[in-house]
Backbone as a ProteinNet text record, in pm:
[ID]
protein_1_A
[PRIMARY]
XXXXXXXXXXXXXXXXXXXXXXXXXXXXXXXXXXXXXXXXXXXXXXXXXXXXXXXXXXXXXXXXXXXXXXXXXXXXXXXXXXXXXXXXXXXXXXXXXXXXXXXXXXXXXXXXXXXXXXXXXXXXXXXXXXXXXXXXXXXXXXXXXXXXXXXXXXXXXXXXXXXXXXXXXXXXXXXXXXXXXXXXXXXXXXXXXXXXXXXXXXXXXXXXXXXXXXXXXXXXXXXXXXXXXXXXXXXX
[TERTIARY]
-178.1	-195.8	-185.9	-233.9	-238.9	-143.1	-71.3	-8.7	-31.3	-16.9	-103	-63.4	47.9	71.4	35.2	8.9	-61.3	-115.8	-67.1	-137.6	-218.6	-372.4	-431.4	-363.3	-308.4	-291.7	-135.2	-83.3	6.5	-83.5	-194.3	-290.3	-388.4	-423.3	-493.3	-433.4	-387	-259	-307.6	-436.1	-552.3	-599.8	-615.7	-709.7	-612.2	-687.1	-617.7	-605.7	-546.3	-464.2	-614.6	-705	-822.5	-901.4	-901.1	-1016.5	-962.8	-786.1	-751	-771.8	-784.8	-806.5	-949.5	-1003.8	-1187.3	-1242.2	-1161.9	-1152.6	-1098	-1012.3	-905	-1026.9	-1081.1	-1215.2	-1305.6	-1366.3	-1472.7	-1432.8	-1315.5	-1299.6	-1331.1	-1261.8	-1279.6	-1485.2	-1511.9	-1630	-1728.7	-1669.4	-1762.4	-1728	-1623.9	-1581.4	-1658.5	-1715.7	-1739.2	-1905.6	-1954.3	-2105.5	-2074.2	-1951.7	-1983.6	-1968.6	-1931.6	-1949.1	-2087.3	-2193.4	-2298.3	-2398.5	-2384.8	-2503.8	-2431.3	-2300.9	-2231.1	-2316.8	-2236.8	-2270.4	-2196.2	-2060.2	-1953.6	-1862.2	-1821.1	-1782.9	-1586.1	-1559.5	-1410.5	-1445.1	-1328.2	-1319	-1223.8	-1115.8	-980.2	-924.1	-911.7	-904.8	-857.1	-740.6	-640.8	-755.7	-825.9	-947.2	-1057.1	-1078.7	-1174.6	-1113.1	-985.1	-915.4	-924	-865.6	-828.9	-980	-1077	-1160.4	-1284.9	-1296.4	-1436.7	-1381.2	-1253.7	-1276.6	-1198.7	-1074.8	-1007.1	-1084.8	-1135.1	-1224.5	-1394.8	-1376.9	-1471.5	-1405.3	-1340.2	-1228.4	-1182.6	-1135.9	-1133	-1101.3	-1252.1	-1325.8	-1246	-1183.8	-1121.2	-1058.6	-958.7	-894.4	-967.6	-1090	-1159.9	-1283.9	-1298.1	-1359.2	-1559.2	-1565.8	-1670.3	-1816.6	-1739.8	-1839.6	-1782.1	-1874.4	-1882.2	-1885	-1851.3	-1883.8	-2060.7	-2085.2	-2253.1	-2350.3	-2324.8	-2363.5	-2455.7	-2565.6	-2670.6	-2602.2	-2604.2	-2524.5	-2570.2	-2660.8	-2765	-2639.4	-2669.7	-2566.4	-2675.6	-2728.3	-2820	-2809.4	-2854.5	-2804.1	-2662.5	-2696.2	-2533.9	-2499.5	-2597.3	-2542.5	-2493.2	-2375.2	-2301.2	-2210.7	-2262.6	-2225	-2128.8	-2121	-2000.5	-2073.4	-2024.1	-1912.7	-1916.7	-2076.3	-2122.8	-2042.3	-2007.3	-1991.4	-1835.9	-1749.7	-1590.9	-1590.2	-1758.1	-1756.2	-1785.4	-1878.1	-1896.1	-1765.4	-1709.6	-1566.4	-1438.9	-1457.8	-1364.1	-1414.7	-1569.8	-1628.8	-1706.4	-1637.4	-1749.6	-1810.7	-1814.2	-1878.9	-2040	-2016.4	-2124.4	-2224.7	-2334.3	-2436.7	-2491.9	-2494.5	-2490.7	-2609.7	-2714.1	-2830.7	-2759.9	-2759.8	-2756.6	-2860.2	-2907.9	-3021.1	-3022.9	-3067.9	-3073.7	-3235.7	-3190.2	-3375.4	-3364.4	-3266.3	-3257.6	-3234.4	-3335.6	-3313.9	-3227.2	-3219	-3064.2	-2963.6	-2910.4	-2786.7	-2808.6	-2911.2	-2937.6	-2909	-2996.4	-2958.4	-2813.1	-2728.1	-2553.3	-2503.9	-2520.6	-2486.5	-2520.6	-2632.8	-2723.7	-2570.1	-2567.9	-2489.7	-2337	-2305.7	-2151.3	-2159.7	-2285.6	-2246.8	-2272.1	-2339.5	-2294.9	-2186.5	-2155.2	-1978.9	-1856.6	-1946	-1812.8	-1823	-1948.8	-1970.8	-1996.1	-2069.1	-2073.8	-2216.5	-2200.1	-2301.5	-2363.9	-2297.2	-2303	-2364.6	-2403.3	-2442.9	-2583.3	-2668.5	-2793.5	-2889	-2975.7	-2981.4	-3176.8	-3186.1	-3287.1	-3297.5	-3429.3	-3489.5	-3590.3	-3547.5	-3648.2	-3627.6	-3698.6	-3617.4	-3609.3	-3557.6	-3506.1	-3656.5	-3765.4	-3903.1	-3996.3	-3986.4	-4028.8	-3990.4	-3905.9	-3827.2	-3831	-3826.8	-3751.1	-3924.4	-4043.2	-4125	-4157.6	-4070.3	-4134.2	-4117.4	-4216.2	-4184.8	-4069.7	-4007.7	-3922.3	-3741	-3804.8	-3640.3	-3612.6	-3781	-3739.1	-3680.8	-3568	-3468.4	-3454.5	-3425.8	-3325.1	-3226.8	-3141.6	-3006.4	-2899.4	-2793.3	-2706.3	-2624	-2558	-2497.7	-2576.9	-2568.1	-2631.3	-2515.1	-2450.9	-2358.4	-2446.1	-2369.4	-2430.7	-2286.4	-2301.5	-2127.4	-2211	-2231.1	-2208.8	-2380.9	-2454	-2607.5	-2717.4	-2655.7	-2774	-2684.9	-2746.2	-2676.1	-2708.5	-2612.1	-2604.7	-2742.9	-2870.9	-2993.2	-3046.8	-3075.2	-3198	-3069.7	-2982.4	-2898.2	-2921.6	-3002.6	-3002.9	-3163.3	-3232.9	-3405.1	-3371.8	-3309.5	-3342.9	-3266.7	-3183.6	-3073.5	-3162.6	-3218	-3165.5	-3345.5	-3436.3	-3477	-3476.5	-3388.1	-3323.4	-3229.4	-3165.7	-3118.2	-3194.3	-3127.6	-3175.1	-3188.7	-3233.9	-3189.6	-3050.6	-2989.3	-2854.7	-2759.9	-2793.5	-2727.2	-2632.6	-2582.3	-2536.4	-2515.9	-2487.1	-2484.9	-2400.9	-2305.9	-2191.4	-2167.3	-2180.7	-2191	-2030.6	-1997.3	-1896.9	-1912.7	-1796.3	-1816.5	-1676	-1680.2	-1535.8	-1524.8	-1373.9	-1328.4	-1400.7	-1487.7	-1583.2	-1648.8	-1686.4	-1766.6	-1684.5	-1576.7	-1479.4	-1515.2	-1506.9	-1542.7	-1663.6	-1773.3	-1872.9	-1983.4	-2022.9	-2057	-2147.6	-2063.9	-2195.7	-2326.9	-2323.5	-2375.5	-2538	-2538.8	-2654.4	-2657.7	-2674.2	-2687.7	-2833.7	-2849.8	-3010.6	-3086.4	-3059.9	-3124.4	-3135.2	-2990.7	-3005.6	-3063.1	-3134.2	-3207.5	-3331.3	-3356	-3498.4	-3567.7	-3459.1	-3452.6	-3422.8	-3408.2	-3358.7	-3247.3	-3180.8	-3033.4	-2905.8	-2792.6	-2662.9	-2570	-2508.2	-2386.5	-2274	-2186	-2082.8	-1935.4	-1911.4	-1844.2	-1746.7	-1648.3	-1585.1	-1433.9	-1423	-1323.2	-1266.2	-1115.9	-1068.7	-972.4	-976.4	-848.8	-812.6	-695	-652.2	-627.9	-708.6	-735.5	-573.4	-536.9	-413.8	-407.1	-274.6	-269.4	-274.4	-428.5	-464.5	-460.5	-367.2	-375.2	-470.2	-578.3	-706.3	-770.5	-832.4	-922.9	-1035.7	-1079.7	-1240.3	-1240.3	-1384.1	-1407	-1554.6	-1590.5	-1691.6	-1725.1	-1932.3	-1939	-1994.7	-2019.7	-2084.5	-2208.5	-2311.1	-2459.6	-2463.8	-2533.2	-2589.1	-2729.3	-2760.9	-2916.6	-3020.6	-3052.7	-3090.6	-3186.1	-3314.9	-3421.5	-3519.8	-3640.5	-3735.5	-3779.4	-3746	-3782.7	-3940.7	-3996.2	-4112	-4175.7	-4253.9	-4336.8	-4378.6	-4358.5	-4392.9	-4237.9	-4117.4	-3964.3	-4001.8	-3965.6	-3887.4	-4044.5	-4032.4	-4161.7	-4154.7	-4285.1	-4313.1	-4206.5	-4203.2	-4106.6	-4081.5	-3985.6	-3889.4	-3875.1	-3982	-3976.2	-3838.2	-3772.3	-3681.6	-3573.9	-3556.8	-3455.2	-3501.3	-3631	-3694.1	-3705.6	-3716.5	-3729.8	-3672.2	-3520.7	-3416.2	-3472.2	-3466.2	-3474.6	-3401.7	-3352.1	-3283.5	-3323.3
10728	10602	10623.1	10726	10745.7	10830.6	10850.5	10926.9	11024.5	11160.4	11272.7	11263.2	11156.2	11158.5	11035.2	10895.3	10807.2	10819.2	10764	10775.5	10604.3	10680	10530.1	10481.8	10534.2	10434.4	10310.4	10347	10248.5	10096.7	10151.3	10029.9	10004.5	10017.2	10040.1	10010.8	9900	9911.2	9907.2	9852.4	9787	9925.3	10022.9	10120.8	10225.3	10295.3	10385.8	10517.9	10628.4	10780.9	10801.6	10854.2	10874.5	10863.2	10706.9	10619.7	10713.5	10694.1	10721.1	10856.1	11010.9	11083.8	11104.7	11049.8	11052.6	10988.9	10923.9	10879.5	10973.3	10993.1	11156.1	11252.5	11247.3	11388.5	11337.9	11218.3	11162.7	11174.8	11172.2	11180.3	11271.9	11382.4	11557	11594.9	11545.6	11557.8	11517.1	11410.2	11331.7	11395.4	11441.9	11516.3	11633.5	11729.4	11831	11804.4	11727	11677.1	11641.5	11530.3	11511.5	11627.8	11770.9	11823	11895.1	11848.9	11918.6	11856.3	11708.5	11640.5	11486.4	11476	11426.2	11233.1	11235.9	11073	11022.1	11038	10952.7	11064.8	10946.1	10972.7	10974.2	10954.6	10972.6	11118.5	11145.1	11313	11365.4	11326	11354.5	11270.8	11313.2	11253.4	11150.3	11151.2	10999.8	10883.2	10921.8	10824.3	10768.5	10868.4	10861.5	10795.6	10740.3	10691.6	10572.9	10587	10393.5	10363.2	10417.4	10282.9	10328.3	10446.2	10383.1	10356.7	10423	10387.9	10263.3	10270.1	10089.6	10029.5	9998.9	9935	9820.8	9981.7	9949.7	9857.6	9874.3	9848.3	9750.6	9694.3	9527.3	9401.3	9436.5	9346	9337.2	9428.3	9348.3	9299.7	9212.8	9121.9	8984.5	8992.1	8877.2	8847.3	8957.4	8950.9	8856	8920.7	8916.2	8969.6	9135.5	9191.3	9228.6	9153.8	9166.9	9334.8	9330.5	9388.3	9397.8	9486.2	9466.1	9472.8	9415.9	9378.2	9463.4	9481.2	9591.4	9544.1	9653.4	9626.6	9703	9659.3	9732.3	9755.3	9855.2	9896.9	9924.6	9802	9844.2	9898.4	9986.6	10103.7	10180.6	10255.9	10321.3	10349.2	10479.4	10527.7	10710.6	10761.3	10805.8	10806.3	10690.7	10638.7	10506	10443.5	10329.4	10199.3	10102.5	10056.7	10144.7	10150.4	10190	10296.6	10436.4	10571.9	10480.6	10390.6	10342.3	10241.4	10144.5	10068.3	10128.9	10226.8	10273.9	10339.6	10390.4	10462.1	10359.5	10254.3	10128.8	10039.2	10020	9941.7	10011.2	10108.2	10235	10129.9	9987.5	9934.5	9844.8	9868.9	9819.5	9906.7	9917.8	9985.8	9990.7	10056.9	10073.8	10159	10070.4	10155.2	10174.6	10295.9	10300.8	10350.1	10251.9	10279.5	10327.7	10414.8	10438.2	10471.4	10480.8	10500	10645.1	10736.2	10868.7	10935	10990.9	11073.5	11226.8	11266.7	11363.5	11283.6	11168.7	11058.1	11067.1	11026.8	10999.9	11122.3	11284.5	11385	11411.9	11385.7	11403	11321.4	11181.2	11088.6	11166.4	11201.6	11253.3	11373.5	11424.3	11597.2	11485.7	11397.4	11365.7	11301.2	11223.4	11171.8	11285.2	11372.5	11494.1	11530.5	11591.7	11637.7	11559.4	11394.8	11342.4	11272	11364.3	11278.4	11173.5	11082.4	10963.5	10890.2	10822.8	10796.9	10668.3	10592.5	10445.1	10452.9	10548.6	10549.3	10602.6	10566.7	10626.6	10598.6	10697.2	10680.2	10646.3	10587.1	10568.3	10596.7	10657.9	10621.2	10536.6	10432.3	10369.2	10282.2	10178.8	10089.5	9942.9	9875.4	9750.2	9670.6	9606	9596.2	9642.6	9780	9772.2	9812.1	9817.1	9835.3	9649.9	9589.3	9429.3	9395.8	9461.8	9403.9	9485.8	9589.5	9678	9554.5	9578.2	9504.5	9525.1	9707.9	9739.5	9693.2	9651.2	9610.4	9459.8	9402.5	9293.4	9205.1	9075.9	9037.5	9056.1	9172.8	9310.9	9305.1	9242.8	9286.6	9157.2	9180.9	9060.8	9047.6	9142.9	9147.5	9233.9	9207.4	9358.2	9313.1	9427.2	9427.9	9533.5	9478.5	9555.8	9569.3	9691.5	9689.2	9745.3	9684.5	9736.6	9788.8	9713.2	9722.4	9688	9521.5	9445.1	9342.5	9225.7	9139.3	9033	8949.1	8855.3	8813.8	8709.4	8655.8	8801.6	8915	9002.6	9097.7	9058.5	9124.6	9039.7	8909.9	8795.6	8811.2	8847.3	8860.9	8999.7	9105.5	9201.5	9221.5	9175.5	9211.2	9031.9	8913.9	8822.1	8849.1	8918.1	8958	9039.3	9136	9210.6	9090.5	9011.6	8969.2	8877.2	8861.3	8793.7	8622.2	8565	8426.7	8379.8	8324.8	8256	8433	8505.6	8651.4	8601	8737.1	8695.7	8758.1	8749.2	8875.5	8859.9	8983.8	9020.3	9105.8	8994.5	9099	9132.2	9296	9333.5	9302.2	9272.2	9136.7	9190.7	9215.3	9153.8	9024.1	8951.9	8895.3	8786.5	8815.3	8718.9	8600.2	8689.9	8564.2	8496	8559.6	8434.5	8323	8241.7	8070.4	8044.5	8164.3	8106.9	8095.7	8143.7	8172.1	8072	7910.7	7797.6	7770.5	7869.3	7878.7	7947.7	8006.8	8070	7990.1	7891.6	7861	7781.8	7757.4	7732.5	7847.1	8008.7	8106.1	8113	8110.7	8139.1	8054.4	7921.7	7777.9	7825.2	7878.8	7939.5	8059.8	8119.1	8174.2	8180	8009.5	8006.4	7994.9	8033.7	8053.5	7983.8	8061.9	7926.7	7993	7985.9	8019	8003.3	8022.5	7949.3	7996.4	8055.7	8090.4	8250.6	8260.4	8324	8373.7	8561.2	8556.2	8663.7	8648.3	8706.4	8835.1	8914.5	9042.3	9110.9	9155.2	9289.4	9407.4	9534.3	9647.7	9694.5	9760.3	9841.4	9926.8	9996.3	10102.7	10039.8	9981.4	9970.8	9807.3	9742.2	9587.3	9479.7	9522.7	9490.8	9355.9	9298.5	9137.3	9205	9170.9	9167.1	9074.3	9044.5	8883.7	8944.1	8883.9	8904.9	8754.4	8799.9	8662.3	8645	8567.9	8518.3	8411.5	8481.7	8406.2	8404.2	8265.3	8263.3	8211.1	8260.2	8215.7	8153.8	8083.3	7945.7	7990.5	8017.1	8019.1	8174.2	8190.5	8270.6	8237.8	8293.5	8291.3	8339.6	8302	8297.7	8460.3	8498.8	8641.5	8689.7	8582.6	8615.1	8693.5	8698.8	8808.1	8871.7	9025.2	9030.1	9037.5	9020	9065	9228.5	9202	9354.3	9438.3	9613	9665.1	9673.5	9645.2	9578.5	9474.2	9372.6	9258.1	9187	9193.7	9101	9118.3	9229.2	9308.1	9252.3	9323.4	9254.8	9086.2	8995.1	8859.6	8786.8	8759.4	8780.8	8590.5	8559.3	8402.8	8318.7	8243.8	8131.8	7989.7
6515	6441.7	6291.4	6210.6	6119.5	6075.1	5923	5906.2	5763.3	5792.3	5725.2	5591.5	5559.8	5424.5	5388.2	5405	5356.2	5208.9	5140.1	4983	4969.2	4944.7	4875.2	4768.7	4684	4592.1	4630	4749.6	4764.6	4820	4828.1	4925.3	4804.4	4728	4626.5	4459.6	4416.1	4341.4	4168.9	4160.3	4091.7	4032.4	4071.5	4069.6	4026.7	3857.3	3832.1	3899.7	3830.6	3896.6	3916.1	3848.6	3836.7	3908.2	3957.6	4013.4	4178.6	4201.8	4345.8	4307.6	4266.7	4277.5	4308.5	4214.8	4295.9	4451.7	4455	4642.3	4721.7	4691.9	4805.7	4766.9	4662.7	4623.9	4724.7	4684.6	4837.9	4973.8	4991	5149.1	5168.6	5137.7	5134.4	5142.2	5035.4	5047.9	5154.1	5204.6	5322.5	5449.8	5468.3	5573.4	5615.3	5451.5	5481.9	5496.9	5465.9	5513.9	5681	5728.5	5843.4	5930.6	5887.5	5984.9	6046.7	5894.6	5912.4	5958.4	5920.3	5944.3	6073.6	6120.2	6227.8	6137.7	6038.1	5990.1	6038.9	6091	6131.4	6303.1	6348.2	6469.4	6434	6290.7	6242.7	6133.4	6190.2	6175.2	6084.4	6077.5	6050.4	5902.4	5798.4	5675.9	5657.1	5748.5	5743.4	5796.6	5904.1	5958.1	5817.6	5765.6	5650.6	5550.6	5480.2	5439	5399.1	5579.7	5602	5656.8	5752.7	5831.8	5724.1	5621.4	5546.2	5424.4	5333.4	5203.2	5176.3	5268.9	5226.4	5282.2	5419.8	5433.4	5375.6	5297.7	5204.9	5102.8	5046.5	4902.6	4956.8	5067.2	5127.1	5073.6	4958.8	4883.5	4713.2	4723.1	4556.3	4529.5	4602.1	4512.2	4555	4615	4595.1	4421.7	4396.3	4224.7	4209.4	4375.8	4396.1	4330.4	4248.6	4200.6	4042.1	3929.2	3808.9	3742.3	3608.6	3535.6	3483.5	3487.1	3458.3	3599.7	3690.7	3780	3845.7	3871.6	3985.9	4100.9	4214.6	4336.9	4422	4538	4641.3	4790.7	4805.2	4937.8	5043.7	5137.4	5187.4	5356.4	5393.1	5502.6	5497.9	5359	5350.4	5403.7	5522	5625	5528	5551.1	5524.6	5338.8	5291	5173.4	5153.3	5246.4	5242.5	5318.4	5229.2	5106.3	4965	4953	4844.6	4720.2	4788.8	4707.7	4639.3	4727.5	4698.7	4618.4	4640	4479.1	4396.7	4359.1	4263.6	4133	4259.4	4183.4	4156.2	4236.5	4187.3	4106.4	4090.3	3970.4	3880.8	3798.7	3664.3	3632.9	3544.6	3467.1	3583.2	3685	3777.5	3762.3	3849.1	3914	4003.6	4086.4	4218.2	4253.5	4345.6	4433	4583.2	4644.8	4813.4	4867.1	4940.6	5061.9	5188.8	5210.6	5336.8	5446.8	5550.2	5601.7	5632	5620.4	5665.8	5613.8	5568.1	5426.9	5484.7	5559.7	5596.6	5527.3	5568.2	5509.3	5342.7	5302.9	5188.5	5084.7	5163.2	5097.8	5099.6	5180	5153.4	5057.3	5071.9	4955.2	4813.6	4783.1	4701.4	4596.6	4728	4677.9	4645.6	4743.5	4732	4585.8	4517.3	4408.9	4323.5	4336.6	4222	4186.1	4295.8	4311.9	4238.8	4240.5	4209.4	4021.1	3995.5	3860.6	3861.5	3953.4	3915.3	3880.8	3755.8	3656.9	3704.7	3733.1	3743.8	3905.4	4015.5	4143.4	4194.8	4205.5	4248.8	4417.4	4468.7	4603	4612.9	4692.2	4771.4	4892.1	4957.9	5078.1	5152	5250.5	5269	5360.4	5456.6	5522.4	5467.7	5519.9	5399.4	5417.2	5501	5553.5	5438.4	5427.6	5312.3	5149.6	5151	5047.4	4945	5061.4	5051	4950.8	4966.9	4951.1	4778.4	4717.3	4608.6	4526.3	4420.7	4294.5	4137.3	4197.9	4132.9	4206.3	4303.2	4355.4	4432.2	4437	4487	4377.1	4473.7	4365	4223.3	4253.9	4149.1	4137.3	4215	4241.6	4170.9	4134.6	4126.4	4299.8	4328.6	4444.4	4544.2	4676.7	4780.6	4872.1	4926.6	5030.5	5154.4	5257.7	5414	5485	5558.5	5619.6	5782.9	5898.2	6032.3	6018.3	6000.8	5928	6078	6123.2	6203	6215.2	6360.9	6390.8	6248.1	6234.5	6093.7	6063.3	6177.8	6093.7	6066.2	6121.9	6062.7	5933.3	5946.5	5780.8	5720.9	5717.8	5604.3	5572.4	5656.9	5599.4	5574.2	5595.8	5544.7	5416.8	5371.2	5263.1	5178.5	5168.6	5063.7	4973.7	5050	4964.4	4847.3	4804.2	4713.3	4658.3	4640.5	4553.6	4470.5	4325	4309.1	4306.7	4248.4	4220.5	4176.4	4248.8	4209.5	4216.9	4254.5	4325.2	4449.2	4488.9	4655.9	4690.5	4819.6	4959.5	4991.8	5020.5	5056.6	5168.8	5351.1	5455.8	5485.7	5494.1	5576.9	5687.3	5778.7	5936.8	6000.7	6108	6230.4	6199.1	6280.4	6253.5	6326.4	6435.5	6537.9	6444.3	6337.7	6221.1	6145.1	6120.4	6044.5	6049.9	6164.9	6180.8	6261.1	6279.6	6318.4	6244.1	6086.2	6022.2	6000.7	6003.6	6041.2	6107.9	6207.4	6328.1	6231	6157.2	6094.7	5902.7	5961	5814	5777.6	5912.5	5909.5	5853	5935.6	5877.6	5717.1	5666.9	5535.1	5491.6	5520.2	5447.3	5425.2	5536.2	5550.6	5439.7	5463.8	5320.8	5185.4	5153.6	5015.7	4970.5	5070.6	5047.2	5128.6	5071.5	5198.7	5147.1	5295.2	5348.2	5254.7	5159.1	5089.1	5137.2	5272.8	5308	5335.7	5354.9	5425.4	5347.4	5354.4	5287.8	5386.2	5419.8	5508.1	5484.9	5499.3	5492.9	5612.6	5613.2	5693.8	5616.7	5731.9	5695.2	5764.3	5610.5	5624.4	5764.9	5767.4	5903.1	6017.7	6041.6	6148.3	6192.9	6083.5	6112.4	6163.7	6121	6199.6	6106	6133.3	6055.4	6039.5	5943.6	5866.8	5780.1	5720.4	5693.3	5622.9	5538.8	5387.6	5440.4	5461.9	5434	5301	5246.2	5119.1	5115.3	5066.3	5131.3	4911.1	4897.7	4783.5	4761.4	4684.6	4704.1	4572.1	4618.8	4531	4424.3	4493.9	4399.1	4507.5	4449.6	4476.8	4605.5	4728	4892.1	4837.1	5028.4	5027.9	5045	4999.9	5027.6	5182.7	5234.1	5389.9	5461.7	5364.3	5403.5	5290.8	5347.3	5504	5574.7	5706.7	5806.8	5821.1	5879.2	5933.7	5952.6	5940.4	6024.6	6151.9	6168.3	6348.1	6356	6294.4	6331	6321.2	6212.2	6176.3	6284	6347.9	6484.3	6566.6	6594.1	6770.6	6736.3	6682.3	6674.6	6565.6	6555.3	6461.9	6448.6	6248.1	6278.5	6368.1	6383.2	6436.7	6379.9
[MASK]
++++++++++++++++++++++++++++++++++++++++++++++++++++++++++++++++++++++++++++++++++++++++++++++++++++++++++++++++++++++++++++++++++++++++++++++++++++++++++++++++++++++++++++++++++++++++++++++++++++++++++++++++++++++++++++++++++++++++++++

């Protein structure tokens, strides 16, 4: 499916020599963590490429995320979306969260490696994280990529933003047009649905879809709930 010569920057057109050399540096790098600590079940560089870093990168010619902007990557996982905005937006700032601090310590070493100033890591789960007074609505943007089903990614991610902020879930193409279907949730929280932005992921010709949650004013202190809760008993 993939082919061993693939260059990001033909998919990537926006983004200087630089920016695509520090991505081909991240792949390399993430590779050599996944063999130690198994963050990802794609192995093979061309995989690492296309399904985490374009994947990730998806998102720019929609101009979703500012200059200036704080930008919470919450359950990095492995480092993505997160480590690929950072290096496609220098003038941003970027927190990545994770609950596993193994994950977290690789991210940790990969942003050394790669010089990057503008990127910093946390451990913690979003439950209670959602509740610090140094990060609740902190954020201008928080993105989630393959996190939780959509209502418990909306109590766990719209507490971190802030007021008039927004949330930016990575999605299959399933949510494209059902996205209505949870807009009660986001009410509940302050917030609303403003829709849906659609792309195909290179190579693999595949649909993905950004939803876009914005959020009004200061939600209530009772989100996020307990830890599990928001999983085991998702709003509706």
């Amino acid at each position: 499916m993939y082919n061993a010569d693939m260059k990001l920057s033909n998919h990537l057109p926006s983004l200087t020599a630089e920016q695509i050399h520090q991505l081909d540096r991240l792949a390399d790098l993430f590779l050599e963590w996944n063999q130690k600590l198994n963050l990802s079940s794609i192995r093979n560089r061309e995989g690492v490429l296309v399904k985490h870093i374009l994947d990730s990168l998806l998102i720019l010619p929609f101009g979703l995320i500012k200059p200036k902007d704080r930008v919470l990557d919450l359950g990095t996982g492995g480092g993505f979306p997160g480590l690929a905005l950072a290096i496609a937006y220098p003038e941003a700032n970027f927190t990545l969260v994770d609950a596993t601090a193994k994950k977290i310590s690789a991210v940790q070493d990969i942003i050394r490696q790669l010089n990057l100033k503008n990127a910093r890591t946390l451990t913690g789960r979003a439950e209670e994280l959602g509740r610090s007074r140094q990060l609740r609505e902190h954020f201008d943007v928080v993105v989630a990529r393959a996190l939780a089903g959509f209502p418990t990614l909306l109590e766990y991610c719209m507490p971190f933003v802030k007021p008039r902020g927004k949330f930016i879930a990575y999605q299959g193409p399933e949510l494209a047009e059902s996205w209505m279907e949870h807009q009660k949730v986001a009410q509940e929280l302050d917030s609303r649905i403003v829709g849906s932005k659609k792309a195909i992921l290179p190579v693999e010709n595949a649909y993905r879809c950004f939803i876009v949650v914005e959020k009004s004013k200061t939600i209530s202190e009772k989100y996020p709930r307990r830890t599990g809760i928001p999983k085991k008993e998702p709003l509706a």
